[in-house]
C-alpha positions as CSV (number, residue, x, y, z in Angstrom):
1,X,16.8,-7.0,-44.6
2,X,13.5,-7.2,-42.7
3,X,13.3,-5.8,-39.4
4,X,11.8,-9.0,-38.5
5,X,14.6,-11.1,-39.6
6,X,17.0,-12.2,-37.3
7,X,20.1,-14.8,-37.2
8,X,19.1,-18.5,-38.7
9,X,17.0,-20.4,-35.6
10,X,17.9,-24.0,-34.3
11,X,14.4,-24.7,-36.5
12,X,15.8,-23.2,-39.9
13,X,13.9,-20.4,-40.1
14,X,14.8,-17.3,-40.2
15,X,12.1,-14.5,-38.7
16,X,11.2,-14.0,-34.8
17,X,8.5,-16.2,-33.9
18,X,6.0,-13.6,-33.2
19,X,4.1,-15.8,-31.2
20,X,6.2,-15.6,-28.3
21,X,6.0,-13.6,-25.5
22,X,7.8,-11.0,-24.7
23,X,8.9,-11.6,-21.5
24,X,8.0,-8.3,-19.4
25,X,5.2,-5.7,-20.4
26,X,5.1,-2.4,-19.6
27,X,3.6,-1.0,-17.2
28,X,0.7,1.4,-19.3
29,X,0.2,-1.3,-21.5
30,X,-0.6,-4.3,-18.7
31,X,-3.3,-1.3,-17.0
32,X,-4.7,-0.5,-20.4
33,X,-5.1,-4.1,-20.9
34,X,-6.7,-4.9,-17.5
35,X,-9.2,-2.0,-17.9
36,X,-10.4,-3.4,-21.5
37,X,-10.9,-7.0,-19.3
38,X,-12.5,-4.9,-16.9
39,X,-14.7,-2.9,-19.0
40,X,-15.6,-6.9,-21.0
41,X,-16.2,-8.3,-18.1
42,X,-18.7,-5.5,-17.0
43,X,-20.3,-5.9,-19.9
44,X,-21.4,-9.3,-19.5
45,X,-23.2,-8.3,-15.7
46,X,-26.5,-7.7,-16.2
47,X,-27.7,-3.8,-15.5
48,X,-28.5,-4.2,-11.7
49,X,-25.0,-5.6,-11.1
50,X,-23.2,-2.9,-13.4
51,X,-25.3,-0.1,-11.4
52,X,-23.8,-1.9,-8.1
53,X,-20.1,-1.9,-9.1
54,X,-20.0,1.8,-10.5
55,X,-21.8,2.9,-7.1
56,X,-19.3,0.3,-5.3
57,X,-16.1,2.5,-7.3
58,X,-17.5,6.0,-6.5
59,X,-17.4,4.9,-3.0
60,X,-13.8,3.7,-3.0
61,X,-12.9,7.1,-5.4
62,X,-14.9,9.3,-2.3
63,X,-13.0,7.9,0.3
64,X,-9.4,8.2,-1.6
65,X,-9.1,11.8,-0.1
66,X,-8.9,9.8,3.6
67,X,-6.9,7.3,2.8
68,X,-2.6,7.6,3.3
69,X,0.3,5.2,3.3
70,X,2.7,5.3,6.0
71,X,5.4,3.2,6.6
72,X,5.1,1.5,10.4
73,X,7.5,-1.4,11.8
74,X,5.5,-5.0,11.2
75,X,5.2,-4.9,15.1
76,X,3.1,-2.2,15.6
77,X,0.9,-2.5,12.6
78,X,0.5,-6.1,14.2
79,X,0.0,-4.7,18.0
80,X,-2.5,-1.7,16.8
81,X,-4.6,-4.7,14.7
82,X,-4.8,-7.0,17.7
83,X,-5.8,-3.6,20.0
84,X,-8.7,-3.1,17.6
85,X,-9.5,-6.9,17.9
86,X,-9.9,-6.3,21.0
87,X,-12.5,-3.3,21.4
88,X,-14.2,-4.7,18.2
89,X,-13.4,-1.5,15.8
90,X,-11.5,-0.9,12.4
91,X,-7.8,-1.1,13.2
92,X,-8.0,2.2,11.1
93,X,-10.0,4.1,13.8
94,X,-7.1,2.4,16.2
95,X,-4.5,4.2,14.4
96,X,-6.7,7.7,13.9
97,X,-7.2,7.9,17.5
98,X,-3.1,7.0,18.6
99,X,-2.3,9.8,15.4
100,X,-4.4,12.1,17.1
101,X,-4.1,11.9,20.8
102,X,-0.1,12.3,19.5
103,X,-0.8,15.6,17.4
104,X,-2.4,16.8,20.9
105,X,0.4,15.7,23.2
106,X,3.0,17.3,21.0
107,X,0.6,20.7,21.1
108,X,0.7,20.6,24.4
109,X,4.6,19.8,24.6
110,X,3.9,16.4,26.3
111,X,6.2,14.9,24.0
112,X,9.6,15.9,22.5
113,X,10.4,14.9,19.0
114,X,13.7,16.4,19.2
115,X,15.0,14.0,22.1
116,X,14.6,11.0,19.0
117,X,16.6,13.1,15.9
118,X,19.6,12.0,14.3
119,X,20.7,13.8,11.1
120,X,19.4,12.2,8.0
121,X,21.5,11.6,5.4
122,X,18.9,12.0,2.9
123,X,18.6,15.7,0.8
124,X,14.9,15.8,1.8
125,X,15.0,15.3,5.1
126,X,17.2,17.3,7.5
127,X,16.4,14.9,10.0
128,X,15.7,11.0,10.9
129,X,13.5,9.8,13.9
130,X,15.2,6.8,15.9
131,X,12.3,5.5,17.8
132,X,11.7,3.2,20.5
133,X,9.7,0.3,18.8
134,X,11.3,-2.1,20.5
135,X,11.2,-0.8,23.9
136,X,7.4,0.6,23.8
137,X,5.9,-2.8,21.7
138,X,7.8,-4.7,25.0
139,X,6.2,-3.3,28.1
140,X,2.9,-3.0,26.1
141,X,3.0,-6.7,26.0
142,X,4.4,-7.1,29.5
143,X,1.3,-5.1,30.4
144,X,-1.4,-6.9,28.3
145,X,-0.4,-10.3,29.2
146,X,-1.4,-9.6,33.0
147,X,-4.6,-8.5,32.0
């Protein structure tokens, strides 16, 4: 029997209908595809516009060493983009200078990690930070709304 053979169809026949789709694609296959769009679509841009996107894509590939993903509650992603709103600046820069004023305070002992540890049940970590989201995101508020 044909691999392609399967039970008798509703329509009578009885091979897969290679015409339908497969339902999920995986993952390698769906990025291979998108570059070859990508790549087609490029072609069709005349040279001054190719020359523009490759230096556009060297720019995004020189600032990857910058970039980082950290996981921060909706709340104070939400407070640190209206703070930037404010002072007209990259929420980015926002969250740089809060990241760095902290790396100095815990330098200079100003603030103690260890009074926020719980033990973390994870095999990575030996410990879990339980902050005060909540607590900080509320008086910040109090105090910007009397401003």
């Amino acid at each position: 029997m044909s691999p392609a053979r399967r039970g008798k169809s509703q329509d009578g026949g009885d091979f897969i209908n290679f015409g339908e789709s497969a339902g999920t694609t995986d993952p390698a296959v769906s990025a291979l595809l998108d570059q070859s769009q990508r790549r087609q679509s490029e072609q069709r841009l005349t040279r001054k516009e190719r020359e523009k996107k490759k230096k556009e894509r060297d720019k995004i590939r020189k600032r990857r060493p910058y970039h980082t993903t950290y996981d921060l509650p909706v709340e104070l992603r939400q407070r640190i983009k209206d703070i930037a709103e404010q002072h007209s600046v990259p929420a980015s820069q926002i969250a740089t200078l809060g990241l760095l004023m902290l790396v100095q305070a815990l330098d200079e002992g100003q603030v103690d990690v260890n009074a926020y540890k719980v033990p973390s049940r994870s095999p990575r970590y030996d410990w879990n930070l339980v902050l005060p989201v909540e607590e900080v995101l509320s008086t910040a508020n109090k105090r910007g709304r009397r401003k």
